[in-house]
N, C-alpha and C positions, 0 to 999 in steps of 0.2 A: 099467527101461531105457526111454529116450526111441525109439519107433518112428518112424521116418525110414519117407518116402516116397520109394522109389525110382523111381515113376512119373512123378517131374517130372525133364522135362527142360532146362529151361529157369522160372529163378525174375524174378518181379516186376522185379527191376533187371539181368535180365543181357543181353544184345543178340544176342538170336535174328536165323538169318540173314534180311533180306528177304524173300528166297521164302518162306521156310518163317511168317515172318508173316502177309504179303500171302497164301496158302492159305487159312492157315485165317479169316483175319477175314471174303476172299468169303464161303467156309462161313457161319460163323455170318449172316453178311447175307443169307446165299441162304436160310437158313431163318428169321431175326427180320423180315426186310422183309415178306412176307407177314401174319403175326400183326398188326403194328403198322398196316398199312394197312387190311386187314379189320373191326379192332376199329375205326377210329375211323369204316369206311365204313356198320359195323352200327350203331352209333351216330346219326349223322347220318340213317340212312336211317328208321330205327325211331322217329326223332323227323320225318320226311316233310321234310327240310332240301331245299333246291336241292342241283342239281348242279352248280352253280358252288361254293358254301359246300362239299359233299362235296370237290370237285376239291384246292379248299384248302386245304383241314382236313387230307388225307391227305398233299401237299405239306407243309404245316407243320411235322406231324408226325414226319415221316421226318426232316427237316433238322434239328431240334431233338431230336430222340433220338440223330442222330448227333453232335451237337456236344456235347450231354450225356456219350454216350460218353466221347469223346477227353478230355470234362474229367476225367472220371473216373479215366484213362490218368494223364495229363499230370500232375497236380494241382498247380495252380496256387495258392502260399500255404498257404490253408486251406481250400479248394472242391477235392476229388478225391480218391480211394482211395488214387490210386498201382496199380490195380490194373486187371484186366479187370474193370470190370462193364458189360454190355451194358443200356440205359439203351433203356425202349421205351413206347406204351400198356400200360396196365393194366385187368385187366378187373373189377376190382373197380371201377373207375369207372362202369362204363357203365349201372348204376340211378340214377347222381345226376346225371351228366351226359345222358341222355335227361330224364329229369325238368326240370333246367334250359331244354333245347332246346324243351321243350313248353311249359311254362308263360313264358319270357322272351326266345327265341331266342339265338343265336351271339352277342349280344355282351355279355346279361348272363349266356353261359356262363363270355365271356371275364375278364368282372370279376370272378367266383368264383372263378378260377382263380386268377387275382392276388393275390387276397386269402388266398387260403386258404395258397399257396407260401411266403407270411409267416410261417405257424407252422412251418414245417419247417428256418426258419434260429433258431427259438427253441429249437424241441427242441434243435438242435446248439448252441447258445451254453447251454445249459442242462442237456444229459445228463447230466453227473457230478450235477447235485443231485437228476437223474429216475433214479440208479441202483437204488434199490430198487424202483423198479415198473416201468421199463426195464430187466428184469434177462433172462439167456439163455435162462432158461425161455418167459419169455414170446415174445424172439424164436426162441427151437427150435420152439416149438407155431407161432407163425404159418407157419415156413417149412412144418412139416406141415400145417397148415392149407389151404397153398395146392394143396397134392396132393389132397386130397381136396374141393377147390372146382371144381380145372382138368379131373381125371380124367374124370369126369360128363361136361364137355363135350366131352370126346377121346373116349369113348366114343359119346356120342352122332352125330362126327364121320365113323365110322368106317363109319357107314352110310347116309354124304350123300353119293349119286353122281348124276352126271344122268340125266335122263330113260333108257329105253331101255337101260339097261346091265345086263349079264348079269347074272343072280342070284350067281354064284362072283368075279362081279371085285372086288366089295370085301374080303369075307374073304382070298380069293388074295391081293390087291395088298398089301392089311397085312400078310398074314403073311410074304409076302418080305420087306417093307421090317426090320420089327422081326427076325427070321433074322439078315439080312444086318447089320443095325447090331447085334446083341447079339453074333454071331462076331464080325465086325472089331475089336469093342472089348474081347471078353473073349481072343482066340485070335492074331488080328493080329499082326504082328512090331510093335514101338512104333515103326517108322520110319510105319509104315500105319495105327495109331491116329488118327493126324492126320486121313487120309480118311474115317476110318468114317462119321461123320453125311454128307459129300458121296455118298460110295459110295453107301449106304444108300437117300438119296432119288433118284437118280440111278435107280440100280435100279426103285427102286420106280415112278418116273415111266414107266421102259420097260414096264411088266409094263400098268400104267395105260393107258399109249397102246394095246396091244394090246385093249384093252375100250374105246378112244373114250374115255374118263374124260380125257384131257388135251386142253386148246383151244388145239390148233396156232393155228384160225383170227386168234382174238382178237390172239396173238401177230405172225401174218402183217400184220394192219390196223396196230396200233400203229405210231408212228412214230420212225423212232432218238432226236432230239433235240425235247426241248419243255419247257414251263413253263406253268403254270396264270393261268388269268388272276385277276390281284389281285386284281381287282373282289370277290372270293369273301371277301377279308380283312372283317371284321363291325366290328371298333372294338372303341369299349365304350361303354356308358351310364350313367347316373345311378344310385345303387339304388334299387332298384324295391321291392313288395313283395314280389314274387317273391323278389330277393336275399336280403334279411333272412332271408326264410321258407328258403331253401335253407343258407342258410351254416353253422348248426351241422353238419348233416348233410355236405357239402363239408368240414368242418374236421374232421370225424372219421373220411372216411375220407383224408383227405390223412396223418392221425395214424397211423390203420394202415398205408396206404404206407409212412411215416417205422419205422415199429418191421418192416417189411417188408428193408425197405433197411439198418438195422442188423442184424437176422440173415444179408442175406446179405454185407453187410461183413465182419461176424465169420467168416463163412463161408469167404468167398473166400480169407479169411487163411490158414484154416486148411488147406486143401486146395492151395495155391500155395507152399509150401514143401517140399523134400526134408525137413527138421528141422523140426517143427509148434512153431509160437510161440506165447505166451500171444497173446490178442487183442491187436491196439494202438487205444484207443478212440478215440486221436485222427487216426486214418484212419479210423473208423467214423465221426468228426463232421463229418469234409471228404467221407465217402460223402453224406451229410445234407446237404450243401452245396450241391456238385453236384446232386443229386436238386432239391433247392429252386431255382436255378439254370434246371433245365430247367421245371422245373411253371411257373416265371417266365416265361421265355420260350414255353410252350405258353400262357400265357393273353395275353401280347404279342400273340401272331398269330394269336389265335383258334381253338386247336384244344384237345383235349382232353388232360386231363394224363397225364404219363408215370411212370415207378419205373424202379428196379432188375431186371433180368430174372434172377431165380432160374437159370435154364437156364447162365449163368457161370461157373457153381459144376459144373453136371455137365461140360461142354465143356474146362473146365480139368482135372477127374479123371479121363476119356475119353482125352484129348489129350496131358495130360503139358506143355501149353504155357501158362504165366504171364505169359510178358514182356507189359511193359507195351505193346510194337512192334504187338502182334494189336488191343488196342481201339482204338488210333487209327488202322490200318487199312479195322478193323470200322465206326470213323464218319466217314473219308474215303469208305469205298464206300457209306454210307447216303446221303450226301451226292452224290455225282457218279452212282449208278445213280439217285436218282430223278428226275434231269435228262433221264433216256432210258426215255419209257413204253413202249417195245420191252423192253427189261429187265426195267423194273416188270412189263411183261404176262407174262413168260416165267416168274418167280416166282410171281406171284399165279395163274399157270396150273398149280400145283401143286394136285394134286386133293387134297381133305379127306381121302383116305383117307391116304392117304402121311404129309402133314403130323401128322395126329394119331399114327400109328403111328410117329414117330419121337419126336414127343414125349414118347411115353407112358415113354420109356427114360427121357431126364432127368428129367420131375416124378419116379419113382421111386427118381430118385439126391437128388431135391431133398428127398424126404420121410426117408430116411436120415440125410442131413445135417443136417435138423434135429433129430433125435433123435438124430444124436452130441452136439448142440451143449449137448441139456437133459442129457443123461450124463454130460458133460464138467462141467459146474455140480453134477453129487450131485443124485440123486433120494431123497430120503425120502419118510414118507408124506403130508407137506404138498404136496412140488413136484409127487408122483402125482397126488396130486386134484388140482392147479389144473391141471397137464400133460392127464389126462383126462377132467373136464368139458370144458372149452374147448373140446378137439379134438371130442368128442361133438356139444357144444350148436353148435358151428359146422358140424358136419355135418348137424343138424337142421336148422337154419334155410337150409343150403343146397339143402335136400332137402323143404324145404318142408312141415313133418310135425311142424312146433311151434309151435303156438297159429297156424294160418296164417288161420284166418278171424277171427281179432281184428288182422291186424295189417295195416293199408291206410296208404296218404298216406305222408308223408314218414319214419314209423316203421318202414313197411313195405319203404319203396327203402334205409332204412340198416341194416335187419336181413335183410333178404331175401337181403344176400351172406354167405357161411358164414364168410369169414375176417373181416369186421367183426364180424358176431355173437361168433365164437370169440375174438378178440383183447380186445373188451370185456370178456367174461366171464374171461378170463385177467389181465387189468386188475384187474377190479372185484376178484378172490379175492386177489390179490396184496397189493391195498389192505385187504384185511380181516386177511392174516396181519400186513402192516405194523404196523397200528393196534393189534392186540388181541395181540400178543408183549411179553415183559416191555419194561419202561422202561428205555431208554440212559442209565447213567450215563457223563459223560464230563469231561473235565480239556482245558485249553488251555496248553499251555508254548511255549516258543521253540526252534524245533531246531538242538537245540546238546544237547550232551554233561551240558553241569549238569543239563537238566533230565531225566535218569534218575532221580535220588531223588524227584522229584516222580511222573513215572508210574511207579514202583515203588511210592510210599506209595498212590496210587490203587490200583492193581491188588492190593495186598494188604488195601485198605480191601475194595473190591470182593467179593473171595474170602471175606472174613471177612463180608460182610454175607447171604453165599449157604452160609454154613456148608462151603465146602470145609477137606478135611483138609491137612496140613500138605504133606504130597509135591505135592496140587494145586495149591496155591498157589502151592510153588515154581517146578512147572512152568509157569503162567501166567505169575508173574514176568520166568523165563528170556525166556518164547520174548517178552517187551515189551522185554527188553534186548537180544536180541537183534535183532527187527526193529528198534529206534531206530539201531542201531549198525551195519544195512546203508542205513539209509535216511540216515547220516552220511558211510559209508565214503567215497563218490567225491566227498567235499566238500572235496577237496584244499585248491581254492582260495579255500576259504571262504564259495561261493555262496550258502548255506544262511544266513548270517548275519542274522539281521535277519525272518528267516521263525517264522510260525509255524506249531505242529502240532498239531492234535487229532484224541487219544484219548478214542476211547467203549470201550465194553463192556457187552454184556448175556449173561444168561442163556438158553440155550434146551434146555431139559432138560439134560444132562449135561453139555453145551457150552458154553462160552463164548467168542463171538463178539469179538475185539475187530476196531476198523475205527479205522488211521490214517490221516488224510488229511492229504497237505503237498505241499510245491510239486514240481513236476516234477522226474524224472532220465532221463537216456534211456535206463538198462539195466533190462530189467523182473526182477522177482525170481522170479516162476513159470520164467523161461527161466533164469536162473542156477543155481536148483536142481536143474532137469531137464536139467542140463548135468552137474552133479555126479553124479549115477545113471549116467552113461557115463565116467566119469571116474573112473583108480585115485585112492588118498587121497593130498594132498597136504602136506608142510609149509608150502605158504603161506600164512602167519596170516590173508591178507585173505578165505582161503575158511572158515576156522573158524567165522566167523556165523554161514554158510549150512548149514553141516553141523550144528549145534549147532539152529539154526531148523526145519531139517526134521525133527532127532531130537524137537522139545517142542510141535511145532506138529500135530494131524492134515491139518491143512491149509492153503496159500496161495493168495489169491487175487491178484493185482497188476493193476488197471485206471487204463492211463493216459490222462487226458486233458490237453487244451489246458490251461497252467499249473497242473495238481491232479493227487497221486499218490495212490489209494486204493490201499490194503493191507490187506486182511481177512484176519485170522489166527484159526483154530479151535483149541481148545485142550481136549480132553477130561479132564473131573476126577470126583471124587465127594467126597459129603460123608462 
C-alpha cells in the first residue's frame, strides 16, 4: 500500500491562496536572509576585504539567491524544479572562497566562480550517463552529511551572546525557541503549522530582548530605503597563478554543491506530494540548471557562490505548503527587503542563539530525509559501507581528527569541509563497486515489438551463461517481455519508431540486474505500479504488464531524464 501524505496541503502545481503564500515565503526570508548575508560577510571579512567589496558582495548575494529562487519556482524550459527550493550561500564554500580572497582578491574570486558554474550545466546535460556514481545513496549520504557538518556550528552558535549577558539567557532563549517550534509543528492545528518557525523565532527574539541579546539600536540607525555603492562590484581578471592553482579545488566543491542540490531535488519531490512519486530526474536536471544559473550570476557580480538550501525540504514537511506561489514570494522578498537596510538590520539583528535553535529542528529533518532517500534505493551490505564510511570519514575530517597535521595548502581548504571529504569518499567507493562488479553484457535493438525474440535469445543466452535453472530463466525472460511491452504500451502513435533500445544485464550474486535505456515517456513505471497496490484487480489488459512485472521483478527502478528512459529491473534466481 502506497503511503500518502496527508500533511500536504497544498501540492507543487496547485494555486495556494496569496496570503497564505506571501506568509510563509516572508518566513522562510526572515530566517534564509540572515544565514546568506552573514556567510558571505564572514567570508569577506576573514579574508580582511573592504567594506565597500563586503557592502556588495552581501547586496549581490541576496539579489541572485532571490532570483535563483523564483527560477527555481517558475522553471523556465529546462533551468528550474518547478518546486520550492530556497537557493542561498553555502558554507561549504567558504575555505575556498577565503583562500581565493587572500591569495587573488574579488575579482579572481569572481572568475572562479564563472568558471567553475560551467561544470554544473555539464553535470545536468550529462546525469543520466553519471547515473551509476550520481546514484541516491550518494545523494542520501551528502544530505546527512550536511547535518553533521552544520550541527557543529549551531552548536557552537548557541553560546555566541554579547558581551555582558546573563549566564541563563542563552540556554533559556534556546530552549524556548526550540519548545515553541517542536510544539507548533508537532501539536498545532495544521492551519498554525504554517507559523510555527515565524512563532518560534518571534518568541525567541522576545525572551532575547529581555537579556539585551537583540540590537534594537543597530536597527533604529539603519535607514528605510538604500543601495550599496557599485564601486564595491570587483570585475574580473586574467588568470592568474592563483586561478589555475585554485580551480580544481573550486570545481570540486561546486561538484559537491551539484550532488548536494540533486538530493535535495530528489527530495523536495518526495515530501511535496500527498501520493509520493518516483523521482523525476528531469527536474533534478533543471534543479542543476538553475543552481548553475545563480553560481553564474554570483560570479557576474562578484560575490560568492550559492546552492540549494536543504532547510526546503524541512519547511515544506513542517508546513504542509508546496506550491510553487511561496518561492517566488520567497525571492520577490529577498529581492525588495534588501533594498531596505532597516529590514536587513531587523533580521540580521536576530541573535545567534535563536537562529541556531531553530535551525537545529530542520538540519534534523534534513538528516532523516536523507536517510529515507538511501532506504528508498535498498541498503545492502555494499551500500552500508559506502553509506557509513562516508558519513564517518566526513565527519572526521569535519572534526578535524584525521590526518589533520599532514593536511595544509589547498589539500587542506578542500578536505577540511566534512561534506567534501564525505562526498569524495562516497564517490570514490561507488567507483570501486562500479568497476570491480561482474561485466555488463548487453544487446542494441529497435523498439518495436520484433525485437522481443532478440532480447529474449539475450536474456536466456545470459541465464545460461550464469548457470541459472530453468524456473529462473523463465522468470528473467518474463519480467524483459514484460518491461519491453510497457515501455511500448503508450506508443500508440507510433513515436517510438525509429528509436532505439538497449539492454544490459549483469550478475550480482543471486541477482540479476537488467537496465533498459530508451527514449523518454512521460508516465513513470515505479508510480504505475505503486498505483496498482491501491487498486482492486482489474480486467484491463493494458494493466496486465504491470501486474505480471511486479509479480517476476523483485524490483523497479524508473529514472527519467531529458530524452532517456532508464529502467532497472532486479530479478532474483538461483542456479
Amino acid at each position: 500500500m502506497t503511503q500518502s501524505n496527508e500533511n500536504i496541503r497544498y501540492e507543487p502545481d496547485d494555486r495556494s491562496p496569496h496570503p497564505v503564500s506571501a506568509g510563509l515565503g516572508f518566513q522562510i526570508t526572515a530566517i534564509t536572509l540572515a544565514p546568506v548575508a552573514i556567510t558571505v560577510a564572514i567570508i569577506a571579512r576573514a579574508a580582511d576585504q573592504s567594506d565597500t567589496y563586503i557592502t556588495w558582495a552581501v547586496f549581490a548575494a541576496v539579489v541572485v539567491s532571490g532570483t535563483a529562487t523564483i527560477l527555481q519556482a517558475v522553471r523556465v524550459g529546462r533551468i528550474g524544479a518547478g518546486h520550492v527550493l530556497i537557493m542561498g550561500t553555502s558554507g561549504a564554500f567558504i575555505g575556498v572562497c577565503i583562500t581565493a580572497l587572500v591569495e587573488g582578491g574579488p575579482a579572481t574570486l569572481a572568475s572562479l566562480v564563472v568558471v567553475s558554474s560551467l561544470f554544473q550545466f555539464l553535470l545536468s546535460a550529462r546525469l543520466s550517463q553519471l547515473r551509476r556514481i550520481v546514484t541516491p545513496v550518494v545523494a542520501g549520504t551528502v544530505l546527512m552529511l550536511i547535518s553533521a557538518t552544520v550541527m557543529p556550528i549551531l552548536f557552537g552558535m548557541l553560546s555566541d551572546t554579547p558581551e555582558n549577558t546573563a549566564t541563563a539567557g542563552a540556554p533559556l532563549t534556546a530552549a524556548v525557541t526550540l519548545i515553541v517550534v517542536i510544539v507548533a509543528s508537532l501539536r498545532a492545528p495544521r492551519s498554525m503549522r504554517l507559523w510555527a518557525p515565524l512563532i518560534g523565532v518571534v518568541v525567541g527574539c522576545g525572551v532575547s530582548a529581555v537579556f539585551g541579546m537583540y540590537d534594537f539600536q543597530s536597527v533604529l540607525d539603519a535607514p528605510w530605503i538604500g543601495i550599496p555603492d557599485v564601486g564595491g562590484w570587483p570585475g574580473f581578471n586574467l588568470p592568474t597563478e592563483a586561478f589555475w592553482a585554485l580551480l580544481p579545488a573550486f570545481v570540486v566543491v561546486t561538484l559537491v554543491g551539484a550532488i548536494e542540490t540533486i538530493g535535495d531535488g530528489v527530495a523536495i519531490q518526495r515530501v511535496s506530494r500527498r501520493r509520493p512519486r518516483a523521482a523525476d530526474f528531469r527536474l533534478v536536471q533543471g534543479a542543476l540548471n538553475a543552481d548553475g544559473v545563480g553560481n553564474l550570476l554570483s560570479g557576474i557580480t562578484g560575490t560568492v557562490p550559492n546552492t540549494t538550501y536543504s532547510s526546503s525540504i524541512s519547511v515544506v514537511a513542517i508546513t504542509g505548503i508546496a506550491a510553487r506561489r511561496v518561492g517566488i514570494y520567497t525571492g520577490l522578498f529577498f529581492i525588495l527587503l534588501v533594498f531596505s537596510p532597516k529590514v536587513v538590520a531587523a533580521i540580521l539583528a536576530i541573535p545567534n542563539v535563536v537562529a541556531a535553535a531553530y535551525t537545529m529542528v530542520l538540519i534534523a529533518l534534513i538528516f532523516v530525509e536523507g536517510f529515507r532517500i538511501v532506504a528508498r534505493d535498498g541498503i545492502d551490505a555494499r551500500k552500508a559501507v559506502v553509506v557509513g564510511m562516508s558519513f564517518w570519514v566526513g565527519v572526521g575530517f569535519e572534526n578535524k581528527v584525521i590526518f589533520s597535521d599532514l593536511l595544509g595548502g589547498p589539500l587542506g581548504t578542500l578536505l577540511g569541509n566534512g561534506m567534501t571529504a564525505g562526498t569524495i569518499c562516497a564517490i570514490l567507493l561507488t567507483l570501486f563497486l562500479e568497476f570491480t562488479s561482474s561485466r555488463r553484457r548487453s544487446v542494441t535493438v529497435s523498439l518495436e515489438l520484433s525485437s522481443l525474440s532478440k532480447i529474449d535469445e539475450f536474456l536466456r543466452e545470459f541465464a545460461s551463461g550464469i548457470s541459472w535453472n530453468e524456473s529462473s530463466t523463465d522468470r528473467l525472460r518474463s519480467a524483459g517481455e514484460e518491461t519491453l511491452s510497457i515501455l511500448l504500451q503508450n506508443d500508440a502513435d507510433g513515436a517510438a519508431a525509429g528509436r532505439r533500445l538497449r539492454v544490459s544485464a549483469r550478475l550480482n550474486e543471486d541477482v540479476v540486474e537488467m537496465e533498459f535505456l530508451a527514449a523518454s515517456d512521460d508516465e513513470n513505471l515505479e508510480d504505475r505500479l505503486a498505483l496498482l497496490s491501491d487498486q482492486p484487480e482489474t480486467p484491463d489488459e493494458r494493466e496486465f504488464s504491470f501486474r505480471l512485472l511486479r509479480h517476476y521483478a523483485s524490483s523497479v527502478h524508473h529514472r527519467q531524464y531529458h530524452n532517456l528512459d532508464v529502467v532497472t529491473v532486479q530479478v532474483e534466481g538461483s542456479r
